[in-house]
C-alpha positions, -999 to +999 in steps of 0.1 A: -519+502+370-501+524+350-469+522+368-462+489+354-479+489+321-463+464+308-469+437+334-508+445+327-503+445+291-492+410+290-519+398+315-541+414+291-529+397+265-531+364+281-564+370+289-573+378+250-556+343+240-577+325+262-610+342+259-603+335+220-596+300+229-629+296+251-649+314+227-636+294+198-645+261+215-680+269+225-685+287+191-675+255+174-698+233+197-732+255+187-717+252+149-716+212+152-747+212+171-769+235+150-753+213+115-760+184+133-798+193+136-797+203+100-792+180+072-759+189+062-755+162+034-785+177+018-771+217+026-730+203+018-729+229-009-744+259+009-722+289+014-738+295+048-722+263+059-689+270+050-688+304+063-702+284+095-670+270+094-647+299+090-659+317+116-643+300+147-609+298+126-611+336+120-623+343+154-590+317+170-567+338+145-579+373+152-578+364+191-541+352+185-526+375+164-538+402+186-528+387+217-495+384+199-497+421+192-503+433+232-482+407+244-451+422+225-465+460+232-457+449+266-420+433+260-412+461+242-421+486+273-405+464+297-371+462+278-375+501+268-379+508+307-347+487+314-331+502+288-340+536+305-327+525+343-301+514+329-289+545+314-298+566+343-278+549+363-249+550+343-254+587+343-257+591+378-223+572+387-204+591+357-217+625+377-204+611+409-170+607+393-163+641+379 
């Protein structure tokens, strides 16, 4: 697991995208539902309904933006660790020539 970090970084990642996704749709299903059982013309100027509202944008952008945040955690291991071979190697053929 911890040998290649970065691959499970960017699984995790995808994973936080789509739970956000998931959790975002059925969030927003329960909203509609429970607005559709109230009387929203009569409640259109509550702030309870608008914060309804907000919440499965904020919860889409959060999930996102965080996923965003792991996913490039784990691009920026992945090239660091190439980076790292790469230099090794060069080291070990400049020893070989000397």
């Amino acid at each position: 697991m911890f040998n290649n970090i970065q691959n499970t970084l960017k699984s995790f990642a995808k994973f936080i995208f789509w739970l956000s996704v998931v959790l975002t749709v059925i969030w927003s299903v329960i909203i509609i539902d429970s607005n559709a059982k109230l009387n929203v013309h009569y409640y259109k100027y509550n702030i309870n309904i608008l914060i309804r509202f907000i919440q499965p944008i904020v919860l889409f952008l959060g999930g996102t933006i965080s996923s965003f945040l792991i996913y490039g955690l784990g691009e920026i291991i992945e090239v660091l660790k190439n980076i790292d071979r790469k230099l090794n190697s060069n080291n070990d053929n400049s020893n070989e020539q000397y």
